[in-house]
N, CA, C and O atoms as a Maestro MAE file, in Angstrom:
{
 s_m_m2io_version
 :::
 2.0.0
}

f_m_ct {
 s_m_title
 :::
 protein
 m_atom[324] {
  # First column is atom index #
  i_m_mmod_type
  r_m_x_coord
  r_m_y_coord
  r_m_z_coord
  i_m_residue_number
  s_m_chain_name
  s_m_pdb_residue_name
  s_m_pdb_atom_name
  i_m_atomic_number
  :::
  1 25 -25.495 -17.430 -9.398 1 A "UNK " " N  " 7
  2 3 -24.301 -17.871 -8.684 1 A "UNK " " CA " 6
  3 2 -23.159 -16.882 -8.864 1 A "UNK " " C  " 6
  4 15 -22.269 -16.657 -8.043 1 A "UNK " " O  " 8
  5 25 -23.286 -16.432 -9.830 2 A "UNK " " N  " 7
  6 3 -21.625 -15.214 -10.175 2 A "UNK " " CA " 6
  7 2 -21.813 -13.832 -9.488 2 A "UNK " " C  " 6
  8 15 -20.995 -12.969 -9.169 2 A "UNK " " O  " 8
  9 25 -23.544 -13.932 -9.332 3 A "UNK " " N  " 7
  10 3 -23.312 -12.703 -8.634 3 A "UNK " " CA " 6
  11 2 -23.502 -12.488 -7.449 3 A "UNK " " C  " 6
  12 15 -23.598 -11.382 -6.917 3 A "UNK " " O  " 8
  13 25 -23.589 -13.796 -6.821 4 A "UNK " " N  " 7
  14 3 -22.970 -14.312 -5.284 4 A "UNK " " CA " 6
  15 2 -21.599 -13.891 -4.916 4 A "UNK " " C  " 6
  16 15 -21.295 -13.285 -3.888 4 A "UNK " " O  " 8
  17 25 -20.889 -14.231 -5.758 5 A "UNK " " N  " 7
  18 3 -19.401 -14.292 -5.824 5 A "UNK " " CA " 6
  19 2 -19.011 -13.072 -5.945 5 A "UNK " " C  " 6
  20 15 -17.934 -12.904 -5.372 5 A "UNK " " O  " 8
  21 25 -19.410 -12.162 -6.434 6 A "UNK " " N  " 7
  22 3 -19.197 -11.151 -6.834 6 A "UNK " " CA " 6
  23 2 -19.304 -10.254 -5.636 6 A "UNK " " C  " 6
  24 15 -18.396 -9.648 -5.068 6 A "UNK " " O  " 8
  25 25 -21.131 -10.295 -5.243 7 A "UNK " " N  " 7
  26 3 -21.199 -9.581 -3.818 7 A "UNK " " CA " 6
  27 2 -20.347 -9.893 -2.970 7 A "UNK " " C  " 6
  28 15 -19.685 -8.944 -2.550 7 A "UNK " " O  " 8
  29 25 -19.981 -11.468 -2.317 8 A "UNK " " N  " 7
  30 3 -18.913 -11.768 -1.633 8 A "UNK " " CA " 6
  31 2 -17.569 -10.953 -1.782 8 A "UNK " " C  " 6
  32 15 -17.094 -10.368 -0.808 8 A "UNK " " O  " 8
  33 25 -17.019 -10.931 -2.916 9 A "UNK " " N  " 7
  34 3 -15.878 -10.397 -3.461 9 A "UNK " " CA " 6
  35 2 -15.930 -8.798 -2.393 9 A "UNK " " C  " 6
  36 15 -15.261 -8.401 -1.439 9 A "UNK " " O  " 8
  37 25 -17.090 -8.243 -3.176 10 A "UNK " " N  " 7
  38 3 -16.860 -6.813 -2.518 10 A "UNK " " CA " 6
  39 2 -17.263 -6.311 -1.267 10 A "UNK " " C  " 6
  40 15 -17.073 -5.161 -0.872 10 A "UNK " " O  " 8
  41 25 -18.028 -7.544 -0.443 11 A "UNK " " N  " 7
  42 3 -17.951 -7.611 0.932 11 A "UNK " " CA " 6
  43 2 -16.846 -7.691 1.648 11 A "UNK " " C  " 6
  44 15 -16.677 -7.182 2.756 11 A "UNK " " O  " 8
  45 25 -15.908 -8.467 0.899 12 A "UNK " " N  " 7
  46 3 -14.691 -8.935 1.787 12 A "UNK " " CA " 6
  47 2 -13.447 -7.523 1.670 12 A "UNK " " C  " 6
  48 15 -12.626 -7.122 2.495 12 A "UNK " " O  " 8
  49 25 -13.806 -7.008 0.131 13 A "UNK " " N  " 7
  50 3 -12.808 -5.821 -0.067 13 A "UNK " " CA " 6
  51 2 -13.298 -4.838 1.164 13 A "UNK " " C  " 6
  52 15 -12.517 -4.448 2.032 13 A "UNK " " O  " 8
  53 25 -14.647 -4.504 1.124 14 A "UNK " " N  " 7
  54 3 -15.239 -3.399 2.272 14 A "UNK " " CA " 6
  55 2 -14.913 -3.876 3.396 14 A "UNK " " C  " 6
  56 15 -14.790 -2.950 4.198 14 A "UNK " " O  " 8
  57 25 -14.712 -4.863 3.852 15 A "UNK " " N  " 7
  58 3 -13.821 -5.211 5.149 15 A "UNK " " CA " 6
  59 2 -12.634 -5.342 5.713 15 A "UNK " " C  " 6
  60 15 -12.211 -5.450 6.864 15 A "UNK " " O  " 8
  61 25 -12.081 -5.299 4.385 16 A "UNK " " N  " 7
  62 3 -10.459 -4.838 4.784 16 A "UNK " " CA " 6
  63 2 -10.123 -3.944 4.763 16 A "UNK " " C  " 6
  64 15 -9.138 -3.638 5.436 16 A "UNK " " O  " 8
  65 25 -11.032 -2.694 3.657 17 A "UNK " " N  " 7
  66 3 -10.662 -1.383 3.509 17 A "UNK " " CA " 6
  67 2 -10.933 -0.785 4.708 17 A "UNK " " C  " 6
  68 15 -10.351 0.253 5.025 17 A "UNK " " O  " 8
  69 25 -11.979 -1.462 5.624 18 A "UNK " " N  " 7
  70 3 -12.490 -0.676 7.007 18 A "UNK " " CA " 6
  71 2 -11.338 -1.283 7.911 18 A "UNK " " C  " 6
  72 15 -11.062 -0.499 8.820 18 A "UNK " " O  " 8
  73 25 -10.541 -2.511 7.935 19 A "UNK " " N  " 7
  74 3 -9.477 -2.783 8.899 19 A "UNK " " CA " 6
  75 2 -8.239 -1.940 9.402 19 A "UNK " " C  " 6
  76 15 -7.729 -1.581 10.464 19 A "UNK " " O  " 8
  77 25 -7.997 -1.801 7.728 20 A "UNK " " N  " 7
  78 3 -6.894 -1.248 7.125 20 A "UNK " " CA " 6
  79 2 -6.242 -0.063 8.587 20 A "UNK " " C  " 6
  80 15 -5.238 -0.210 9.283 20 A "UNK " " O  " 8
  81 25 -7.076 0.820 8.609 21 A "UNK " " N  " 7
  82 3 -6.637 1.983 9.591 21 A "UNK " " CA " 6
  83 2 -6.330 1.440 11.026 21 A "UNK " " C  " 6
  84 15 -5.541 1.758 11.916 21 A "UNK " " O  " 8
  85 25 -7.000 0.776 10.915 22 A "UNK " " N  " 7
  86 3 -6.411 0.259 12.808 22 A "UNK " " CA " 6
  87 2 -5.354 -0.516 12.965 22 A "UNK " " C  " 6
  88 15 -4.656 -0.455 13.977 22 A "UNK " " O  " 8
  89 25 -5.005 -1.768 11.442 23 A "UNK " " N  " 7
  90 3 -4.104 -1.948 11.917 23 A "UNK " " CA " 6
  91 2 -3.244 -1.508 11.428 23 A "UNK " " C  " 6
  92 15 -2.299 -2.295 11.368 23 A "UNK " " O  " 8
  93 25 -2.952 0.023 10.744 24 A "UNK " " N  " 7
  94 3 -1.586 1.008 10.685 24 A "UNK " " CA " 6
  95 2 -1.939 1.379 11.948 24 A "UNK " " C  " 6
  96 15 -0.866 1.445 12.547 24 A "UNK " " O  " 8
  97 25 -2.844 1.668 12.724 25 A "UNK " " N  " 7
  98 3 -2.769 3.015 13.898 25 A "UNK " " CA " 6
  99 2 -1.642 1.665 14.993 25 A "UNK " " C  " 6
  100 15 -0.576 1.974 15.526 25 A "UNK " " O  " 8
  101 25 -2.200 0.446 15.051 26 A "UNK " " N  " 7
  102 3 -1.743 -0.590 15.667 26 A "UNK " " CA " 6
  103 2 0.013 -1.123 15.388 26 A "UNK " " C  " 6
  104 15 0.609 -1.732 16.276 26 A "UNK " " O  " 8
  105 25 0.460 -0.898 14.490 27 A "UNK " " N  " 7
  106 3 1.594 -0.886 13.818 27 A "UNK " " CA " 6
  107 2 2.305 0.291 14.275 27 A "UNK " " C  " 6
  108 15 3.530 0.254 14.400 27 A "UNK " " O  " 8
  109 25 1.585 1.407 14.552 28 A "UNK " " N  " 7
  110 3 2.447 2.613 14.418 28 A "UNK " " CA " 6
  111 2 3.087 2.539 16.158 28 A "UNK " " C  " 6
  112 15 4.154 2.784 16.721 28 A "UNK " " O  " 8
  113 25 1.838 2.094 16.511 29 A "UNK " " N  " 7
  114 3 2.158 2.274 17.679 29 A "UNK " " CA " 6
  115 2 2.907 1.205 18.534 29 A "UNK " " C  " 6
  116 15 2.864 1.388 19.750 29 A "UNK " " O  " 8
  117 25 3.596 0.101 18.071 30 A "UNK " " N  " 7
  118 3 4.423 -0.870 18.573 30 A "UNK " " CA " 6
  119 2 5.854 -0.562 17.968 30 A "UNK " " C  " 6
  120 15 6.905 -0.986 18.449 30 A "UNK " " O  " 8
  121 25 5.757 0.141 16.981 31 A "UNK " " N  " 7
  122 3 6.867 0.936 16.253 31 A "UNK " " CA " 6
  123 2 6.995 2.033 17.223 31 A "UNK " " C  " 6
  124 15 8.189 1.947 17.508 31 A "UNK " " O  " 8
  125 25 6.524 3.005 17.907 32 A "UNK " " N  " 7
  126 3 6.635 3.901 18.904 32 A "UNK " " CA " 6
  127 2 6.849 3.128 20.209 32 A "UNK " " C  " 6
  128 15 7.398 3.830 21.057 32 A "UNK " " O  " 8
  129 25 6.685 2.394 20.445 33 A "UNK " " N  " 7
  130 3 6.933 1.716 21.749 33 A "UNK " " CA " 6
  131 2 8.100 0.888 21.313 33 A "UNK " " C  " 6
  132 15 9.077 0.795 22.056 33 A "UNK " " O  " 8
  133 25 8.065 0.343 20.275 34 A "UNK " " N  " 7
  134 3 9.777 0.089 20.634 34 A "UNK " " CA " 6
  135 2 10.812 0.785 20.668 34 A "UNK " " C  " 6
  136 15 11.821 0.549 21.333 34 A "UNK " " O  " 8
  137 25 10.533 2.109 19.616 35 A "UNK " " N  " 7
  138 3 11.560 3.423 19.871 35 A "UNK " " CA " 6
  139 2 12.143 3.598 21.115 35 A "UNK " " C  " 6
  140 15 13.340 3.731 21.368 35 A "UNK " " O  " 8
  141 25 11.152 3.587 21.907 36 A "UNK " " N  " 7
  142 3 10.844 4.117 23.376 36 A "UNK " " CA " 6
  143 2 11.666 3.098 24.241 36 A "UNK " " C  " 6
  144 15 12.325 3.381 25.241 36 A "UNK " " O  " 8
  145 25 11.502 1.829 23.658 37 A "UNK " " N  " 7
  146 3 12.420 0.698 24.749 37 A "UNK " " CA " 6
  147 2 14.063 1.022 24.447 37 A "UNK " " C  " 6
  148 15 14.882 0.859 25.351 37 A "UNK " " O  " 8
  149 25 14.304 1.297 23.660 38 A "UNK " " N  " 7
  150 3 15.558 1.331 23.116 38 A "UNK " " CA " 6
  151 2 16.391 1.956 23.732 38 A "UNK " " C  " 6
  152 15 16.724 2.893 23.005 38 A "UNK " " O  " 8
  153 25 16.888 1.985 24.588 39 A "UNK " " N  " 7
  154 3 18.371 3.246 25.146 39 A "UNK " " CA " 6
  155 2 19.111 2.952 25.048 39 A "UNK " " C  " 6
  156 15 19.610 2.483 26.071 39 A "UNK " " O  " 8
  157 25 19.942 2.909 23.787 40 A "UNK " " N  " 7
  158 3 21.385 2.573 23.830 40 A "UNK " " CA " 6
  159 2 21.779 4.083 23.082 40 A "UNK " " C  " 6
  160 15 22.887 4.618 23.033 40 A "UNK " " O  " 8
  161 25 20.798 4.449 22.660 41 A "UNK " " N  " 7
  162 3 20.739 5.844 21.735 41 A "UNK " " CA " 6
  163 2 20.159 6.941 22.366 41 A "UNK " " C  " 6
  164 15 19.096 7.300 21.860 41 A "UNK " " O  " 8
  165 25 20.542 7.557 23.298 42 A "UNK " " N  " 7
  166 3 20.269 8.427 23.588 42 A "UNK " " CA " 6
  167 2 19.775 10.058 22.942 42 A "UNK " " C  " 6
  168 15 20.376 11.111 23.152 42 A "UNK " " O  " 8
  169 25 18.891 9.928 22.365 43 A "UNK " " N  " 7
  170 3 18.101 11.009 21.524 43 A "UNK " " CA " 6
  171 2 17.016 11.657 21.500 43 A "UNK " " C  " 6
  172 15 16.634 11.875 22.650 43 A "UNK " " O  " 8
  173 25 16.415 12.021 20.810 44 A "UNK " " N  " 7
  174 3 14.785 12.248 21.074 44 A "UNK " " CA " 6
  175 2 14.294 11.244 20.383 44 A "UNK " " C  " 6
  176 15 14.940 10.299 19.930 44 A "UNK " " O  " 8
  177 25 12.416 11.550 20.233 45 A "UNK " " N  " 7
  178 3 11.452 10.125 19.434 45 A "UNK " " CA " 6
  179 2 12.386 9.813 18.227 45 A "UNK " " C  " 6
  180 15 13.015 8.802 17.913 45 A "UNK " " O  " 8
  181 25 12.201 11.497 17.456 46 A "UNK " " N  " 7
  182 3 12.111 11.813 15.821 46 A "UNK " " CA " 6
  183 2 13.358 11.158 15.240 46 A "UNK " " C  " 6
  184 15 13.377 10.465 14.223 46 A "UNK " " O  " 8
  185 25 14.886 11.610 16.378 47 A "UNK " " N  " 7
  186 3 15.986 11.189 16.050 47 A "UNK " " CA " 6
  187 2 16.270 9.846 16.077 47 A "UNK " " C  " 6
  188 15 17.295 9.299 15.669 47 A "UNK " " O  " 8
  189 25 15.555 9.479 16.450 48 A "UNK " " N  " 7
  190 3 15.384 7.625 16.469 48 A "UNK " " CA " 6
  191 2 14.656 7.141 15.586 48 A "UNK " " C  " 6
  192 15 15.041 6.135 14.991 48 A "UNK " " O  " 8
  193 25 13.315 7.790 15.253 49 A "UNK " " N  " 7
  194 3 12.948 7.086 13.669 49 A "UNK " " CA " 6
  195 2 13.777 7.741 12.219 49 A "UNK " " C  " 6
  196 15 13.808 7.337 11.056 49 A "UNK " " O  " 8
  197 25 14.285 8.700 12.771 50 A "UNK " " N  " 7
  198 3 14.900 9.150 11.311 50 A "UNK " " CA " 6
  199 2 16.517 8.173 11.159 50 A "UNK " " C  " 6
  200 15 16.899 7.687 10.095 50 A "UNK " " O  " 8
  201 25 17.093 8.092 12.174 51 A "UNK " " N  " 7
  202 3 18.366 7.401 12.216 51 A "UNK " " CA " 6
  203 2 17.469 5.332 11.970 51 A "UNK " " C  " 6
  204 15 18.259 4.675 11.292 51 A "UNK " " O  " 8
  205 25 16.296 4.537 12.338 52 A "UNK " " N  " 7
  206 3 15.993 3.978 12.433 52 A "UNK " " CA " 6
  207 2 15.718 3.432 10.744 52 A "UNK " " C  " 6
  208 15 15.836 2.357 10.156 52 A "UNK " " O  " 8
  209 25 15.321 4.726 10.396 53 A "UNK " " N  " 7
  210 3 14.608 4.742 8.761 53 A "UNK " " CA " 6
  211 2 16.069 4.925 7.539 53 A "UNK " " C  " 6
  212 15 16.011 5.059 6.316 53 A "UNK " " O  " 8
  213 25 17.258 4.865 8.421 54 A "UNK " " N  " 7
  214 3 17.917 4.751 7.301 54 A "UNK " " CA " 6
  215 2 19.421 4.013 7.564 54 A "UNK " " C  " 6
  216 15 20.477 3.967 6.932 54 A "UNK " " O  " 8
  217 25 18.962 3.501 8.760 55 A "UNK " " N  " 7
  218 3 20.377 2.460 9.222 55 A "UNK " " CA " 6
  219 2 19.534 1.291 9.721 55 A "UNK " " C  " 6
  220 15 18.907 1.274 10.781 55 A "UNK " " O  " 8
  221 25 19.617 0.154 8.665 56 A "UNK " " N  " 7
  222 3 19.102 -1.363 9.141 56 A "UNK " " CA " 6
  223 2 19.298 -1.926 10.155 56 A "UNK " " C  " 6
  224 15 18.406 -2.319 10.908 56 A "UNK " " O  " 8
  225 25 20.812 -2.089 10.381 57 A "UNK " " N  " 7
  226 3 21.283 -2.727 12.030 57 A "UNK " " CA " 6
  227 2 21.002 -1.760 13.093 57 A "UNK " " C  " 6
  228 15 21.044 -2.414 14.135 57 A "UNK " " O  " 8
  229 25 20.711 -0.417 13.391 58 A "UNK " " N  " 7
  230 3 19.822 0.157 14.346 58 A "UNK " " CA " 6
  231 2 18.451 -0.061 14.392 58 A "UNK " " C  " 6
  232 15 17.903 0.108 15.482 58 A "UNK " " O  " 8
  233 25 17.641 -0.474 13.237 59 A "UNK " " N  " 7
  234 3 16.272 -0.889 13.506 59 A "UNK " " CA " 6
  235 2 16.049 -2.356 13.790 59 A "UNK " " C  " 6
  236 15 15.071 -2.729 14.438 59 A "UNK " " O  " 8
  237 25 17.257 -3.469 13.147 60 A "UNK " " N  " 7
  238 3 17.375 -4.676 14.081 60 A "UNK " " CA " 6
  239 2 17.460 -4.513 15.405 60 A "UNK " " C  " 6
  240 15 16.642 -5.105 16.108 60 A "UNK " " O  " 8
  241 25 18.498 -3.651 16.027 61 A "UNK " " N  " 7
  242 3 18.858 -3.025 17.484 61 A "UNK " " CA " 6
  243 2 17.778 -2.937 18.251 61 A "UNK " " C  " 6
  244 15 17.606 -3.417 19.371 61 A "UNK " " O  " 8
  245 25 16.936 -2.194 17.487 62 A "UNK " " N  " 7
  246 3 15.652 -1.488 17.988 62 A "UNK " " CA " 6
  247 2 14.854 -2.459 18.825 62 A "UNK " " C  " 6
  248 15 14.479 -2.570 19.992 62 A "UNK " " O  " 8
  249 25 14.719 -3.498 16.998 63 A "UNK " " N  " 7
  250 3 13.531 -4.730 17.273 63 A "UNK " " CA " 6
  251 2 13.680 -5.547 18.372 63 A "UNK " " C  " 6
  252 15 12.800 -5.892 19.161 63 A "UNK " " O  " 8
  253 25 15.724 -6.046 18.374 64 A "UNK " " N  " 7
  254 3 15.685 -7.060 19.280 64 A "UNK " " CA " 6
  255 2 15.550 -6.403 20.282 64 A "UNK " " C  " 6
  256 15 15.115 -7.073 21.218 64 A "UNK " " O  " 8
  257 25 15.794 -5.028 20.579 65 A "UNK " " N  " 7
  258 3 15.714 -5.100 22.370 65 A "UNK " " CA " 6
  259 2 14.762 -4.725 22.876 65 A "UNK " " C  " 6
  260 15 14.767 -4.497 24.086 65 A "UNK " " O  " 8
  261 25 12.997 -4.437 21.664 66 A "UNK " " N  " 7
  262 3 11.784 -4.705 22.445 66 A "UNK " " CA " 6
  263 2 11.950 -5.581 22.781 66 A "UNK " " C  " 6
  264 15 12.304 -5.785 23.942 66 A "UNK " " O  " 8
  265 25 11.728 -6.699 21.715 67 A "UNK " " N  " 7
  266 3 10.959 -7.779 21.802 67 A "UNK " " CA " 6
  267 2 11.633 -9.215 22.767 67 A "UNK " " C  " 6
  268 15 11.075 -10.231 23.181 67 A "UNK " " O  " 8
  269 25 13.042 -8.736 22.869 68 A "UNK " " N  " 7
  270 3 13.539 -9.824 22.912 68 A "UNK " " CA " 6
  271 2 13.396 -9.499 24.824 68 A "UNK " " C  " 6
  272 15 13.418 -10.420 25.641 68 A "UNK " " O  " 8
  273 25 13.289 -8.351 25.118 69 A "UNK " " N  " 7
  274 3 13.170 -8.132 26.598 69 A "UNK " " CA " 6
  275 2 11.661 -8.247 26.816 69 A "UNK " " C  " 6
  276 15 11.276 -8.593 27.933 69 A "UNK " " O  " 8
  277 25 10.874 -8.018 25.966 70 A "UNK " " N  " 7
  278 3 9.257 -8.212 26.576 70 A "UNK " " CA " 6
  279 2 8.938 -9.700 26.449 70 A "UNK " " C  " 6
  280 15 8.106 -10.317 27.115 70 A "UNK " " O  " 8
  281 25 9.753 -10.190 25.460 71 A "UNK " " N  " 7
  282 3 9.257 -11.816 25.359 71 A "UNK " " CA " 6
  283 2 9.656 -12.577 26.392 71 A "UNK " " C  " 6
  284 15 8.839 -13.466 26.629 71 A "UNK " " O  " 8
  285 25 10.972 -12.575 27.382 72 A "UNK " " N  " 7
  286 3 11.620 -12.974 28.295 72 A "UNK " " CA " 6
  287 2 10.390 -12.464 29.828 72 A "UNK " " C  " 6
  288 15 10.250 -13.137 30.849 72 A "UNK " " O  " 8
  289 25 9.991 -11.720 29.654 73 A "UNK " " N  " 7
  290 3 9.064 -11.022 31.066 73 A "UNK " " CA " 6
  291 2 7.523 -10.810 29.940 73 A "UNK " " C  " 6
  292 15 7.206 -9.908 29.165 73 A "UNK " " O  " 8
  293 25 6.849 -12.114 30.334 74 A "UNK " " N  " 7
  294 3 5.670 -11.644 29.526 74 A "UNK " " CA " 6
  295 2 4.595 -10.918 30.253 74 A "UNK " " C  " 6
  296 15 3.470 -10.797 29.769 74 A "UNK " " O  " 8
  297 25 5.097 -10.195 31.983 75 A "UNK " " N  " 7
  298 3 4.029 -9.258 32.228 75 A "UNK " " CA " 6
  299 2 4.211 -8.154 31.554 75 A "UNK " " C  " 6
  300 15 4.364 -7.355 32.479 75 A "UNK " " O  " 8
  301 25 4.295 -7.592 30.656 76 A "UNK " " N  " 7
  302 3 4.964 -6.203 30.070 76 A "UNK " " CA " 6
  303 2 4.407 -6.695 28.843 76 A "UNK " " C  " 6
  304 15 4.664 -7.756 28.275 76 A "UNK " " O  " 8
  305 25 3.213 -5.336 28.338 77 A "UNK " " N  " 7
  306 3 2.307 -5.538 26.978 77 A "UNK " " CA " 6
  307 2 3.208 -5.185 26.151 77 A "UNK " " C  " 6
  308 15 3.833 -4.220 26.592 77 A "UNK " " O  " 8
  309 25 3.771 -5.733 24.548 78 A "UNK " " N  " 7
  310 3 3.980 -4.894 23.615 78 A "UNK " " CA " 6
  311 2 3.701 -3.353 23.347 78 A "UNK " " C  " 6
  312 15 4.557 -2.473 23.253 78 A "UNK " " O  " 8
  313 25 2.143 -3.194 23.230 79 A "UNK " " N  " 7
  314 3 1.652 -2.399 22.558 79 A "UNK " " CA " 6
  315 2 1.173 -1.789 23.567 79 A "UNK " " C  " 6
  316 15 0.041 -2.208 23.808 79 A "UNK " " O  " 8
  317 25 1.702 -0.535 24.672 80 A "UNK " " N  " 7
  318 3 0.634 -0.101 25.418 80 A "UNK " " CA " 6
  319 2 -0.247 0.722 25.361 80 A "UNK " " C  " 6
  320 15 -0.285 1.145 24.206 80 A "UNK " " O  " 8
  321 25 -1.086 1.253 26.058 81 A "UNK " " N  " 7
  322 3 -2.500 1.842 25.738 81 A "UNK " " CA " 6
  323 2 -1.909 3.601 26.304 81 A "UNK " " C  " 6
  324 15 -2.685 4.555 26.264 81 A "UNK " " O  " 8
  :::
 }
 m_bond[323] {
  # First column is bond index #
  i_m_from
  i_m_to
  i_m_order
  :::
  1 1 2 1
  2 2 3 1
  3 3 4 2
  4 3 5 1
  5 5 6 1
  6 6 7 1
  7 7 8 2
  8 7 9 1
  9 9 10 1
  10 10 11 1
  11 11 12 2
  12 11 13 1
  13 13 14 1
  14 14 15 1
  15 15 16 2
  16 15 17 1
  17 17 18 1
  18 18 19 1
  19 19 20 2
  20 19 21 1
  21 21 22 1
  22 22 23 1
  23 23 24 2
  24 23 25 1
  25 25 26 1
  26 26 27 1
  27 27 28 2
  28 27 29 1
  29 29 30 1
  30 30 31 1
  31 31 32 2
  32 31 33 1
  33 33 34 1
  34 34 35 1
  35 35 36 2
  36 35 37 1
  37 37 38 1
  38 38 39 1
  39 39 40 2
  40 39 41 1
  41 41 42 1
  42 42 43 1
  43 43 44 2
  44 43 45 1
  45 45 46 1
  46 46 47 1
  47 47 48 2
  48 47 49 1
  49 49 50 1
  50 50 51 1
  51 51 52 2
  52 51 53 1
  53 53 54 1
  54 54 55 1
  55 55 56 2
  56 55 57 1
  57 57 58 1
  58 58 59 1
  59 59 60 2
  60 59 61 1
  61 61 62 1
  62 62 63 1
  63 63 64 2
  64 63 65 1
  65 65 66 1
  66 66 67 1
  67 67 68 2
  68 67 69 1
  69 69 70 1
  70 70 71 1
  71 71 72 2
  72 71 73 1
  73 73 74 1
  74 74 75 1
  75 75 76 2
  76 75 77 1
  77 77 78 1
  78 78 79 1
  79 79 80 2
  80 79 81 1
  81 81 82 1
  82 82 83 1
  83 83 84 2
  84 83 85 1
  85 85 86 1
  86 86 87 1
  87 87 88 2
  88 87 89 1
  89 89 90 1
  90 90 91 1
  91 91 92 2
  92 91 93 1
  93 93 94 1
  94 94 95 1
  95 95 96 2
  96 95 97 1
  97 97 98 1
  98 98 99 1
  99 99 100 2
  100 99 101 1
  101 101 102 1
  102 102 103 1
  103 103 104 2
  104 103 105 1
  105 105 106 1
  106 106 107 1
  107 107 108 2
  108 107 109 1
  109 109 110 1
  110 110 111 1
  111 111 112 2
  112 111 113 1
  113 113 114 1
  114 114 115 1
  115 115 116 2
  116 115 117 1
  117 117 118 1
  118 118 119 1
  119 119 120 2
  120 119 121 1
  121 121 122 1
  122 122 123 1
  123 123 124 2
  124 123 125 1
  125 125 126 1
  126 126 127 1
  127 127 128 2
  128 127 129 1
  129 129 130 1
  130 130 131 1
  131 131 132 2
  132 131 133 1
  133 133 134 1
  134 134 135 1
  135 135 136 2
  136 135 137 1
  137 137 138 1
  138 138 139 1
  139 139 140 2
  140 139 141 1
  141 141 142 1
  142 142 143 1
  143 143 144 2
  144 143 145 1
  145 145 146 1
  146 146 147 1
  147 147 148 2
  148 147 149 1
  149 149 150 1
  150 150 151 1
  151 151 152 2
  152 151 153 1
  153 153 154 1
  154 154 155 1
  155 155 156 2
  156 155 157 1
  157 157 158 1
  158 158 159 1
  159 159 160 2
  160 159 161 1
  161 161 162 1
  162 162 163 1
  163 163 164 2
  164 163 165 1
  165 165 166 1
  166 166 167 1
  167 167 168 2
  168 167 169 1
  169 169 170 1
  170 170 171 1
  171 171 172 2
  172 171 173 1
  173 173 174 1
  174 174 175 1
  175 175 176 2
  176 175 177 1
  177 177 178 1
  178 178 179 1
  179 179 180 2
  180 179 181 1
  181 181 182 1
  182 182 183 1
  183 183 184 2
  184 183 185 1
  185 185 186 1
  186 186 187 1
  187 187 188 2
  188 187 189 1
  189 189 190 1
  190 190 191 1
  191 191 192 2
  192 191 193 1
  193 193 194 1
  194 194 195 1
  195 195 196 2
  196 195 197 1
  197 197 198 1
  198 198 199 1
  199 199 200 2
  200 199 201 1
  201 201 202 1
  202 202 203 1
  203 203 204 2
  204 203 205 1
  205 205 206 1
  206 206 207 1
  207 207 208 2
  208 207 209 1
  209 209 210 1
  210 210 211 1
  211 211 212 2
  212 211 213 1
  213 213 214 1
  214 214 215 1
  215 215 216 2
  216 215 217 1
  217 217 218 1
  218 218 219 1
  219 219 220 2
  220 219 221 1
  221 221 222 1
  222 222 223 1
  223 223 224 2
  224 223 225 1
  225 225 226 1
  226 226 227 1
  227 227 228 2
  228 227 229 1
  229 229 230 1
  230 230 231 1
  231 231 232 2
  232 231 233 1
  233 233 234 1
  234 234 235 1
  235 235 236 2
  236 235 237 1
  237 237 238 1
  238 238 239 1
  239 239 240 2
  240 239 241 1
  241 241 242 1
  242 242 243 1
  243 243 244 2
  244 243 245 1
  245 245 246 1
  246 246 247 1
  247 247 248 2
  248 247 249 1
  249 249 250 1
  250 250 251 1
  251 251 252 2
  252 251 253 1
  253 253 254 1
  254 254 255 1
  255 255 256 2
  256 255 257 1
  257 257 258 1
  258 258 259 1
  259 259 260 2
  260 259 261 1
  261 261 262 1
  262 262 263 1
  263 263 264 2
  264 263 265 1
  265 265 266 1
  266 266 267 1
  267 267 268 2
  268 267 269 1
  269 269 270 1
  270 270 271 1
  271 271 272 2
  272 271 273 1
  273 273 274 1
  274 274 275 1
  275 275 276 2
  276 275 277 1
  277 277 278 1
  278 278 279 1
  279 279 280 2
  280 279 281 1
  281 281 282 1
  282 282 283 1
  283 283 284 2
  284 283 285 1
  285 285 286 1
  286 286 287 1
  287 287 288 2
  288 287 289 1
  289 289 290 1
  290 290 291 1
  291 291 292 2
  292 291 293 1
  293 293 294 1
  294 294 295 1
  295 295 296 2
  296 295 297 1
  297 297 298 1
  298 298 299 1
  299 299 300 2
  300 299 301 1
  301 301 302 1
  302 302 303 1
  303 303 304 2
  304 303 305 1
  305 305 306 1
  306 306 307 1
  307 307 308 2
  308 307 309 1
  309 309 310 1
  310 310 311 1
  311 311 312 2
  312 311 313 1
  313 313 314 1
  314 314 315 1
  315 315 316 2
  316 315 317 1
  317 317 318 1
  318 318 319 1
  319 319 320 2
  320 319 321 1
  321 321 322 1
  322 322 323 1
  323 323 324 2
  :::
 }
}
């Protein structure tokens, strides 16, 4: 029985360690698409995650005006391809 548990154990670790990358690649990329919604800041990508990565109320800024404009019009994917 313990070493049921055990195999289980490290089945479930080998399945998250294999998740793991997609959902950073998946993260990264709704983080890039909201950059992208954002124009109140007129800049490039980089200057928007670097100003994003160190001023809180610009990355609130950021968040609400994906989400809060894609949630209002739900033909428009978050995350596009």
């Amino acid at each position: 029985m313990d070493a049921g548990i055990v195999l289980l154990a490290k089945m479930r670790a080998a399945f998250v360690l294999s998740i793991v990358p997609v959902m950073r690649a998946l993260l990264r990329r709704i983080a890039l698409n909201a950059l992208n919604c954002e124009h109140s800041y007129k800049r490039s990508l980089r200057q928007k995650m670097k100003r994003t990565a160190m001023d809180n109320n610009y990355m609130i800024q950021v968040l609400s005006s994906c989400f809060i404009e894609n949630t209002l019009d739900s033909s428009d994917a978050l995350c596009q391809a």
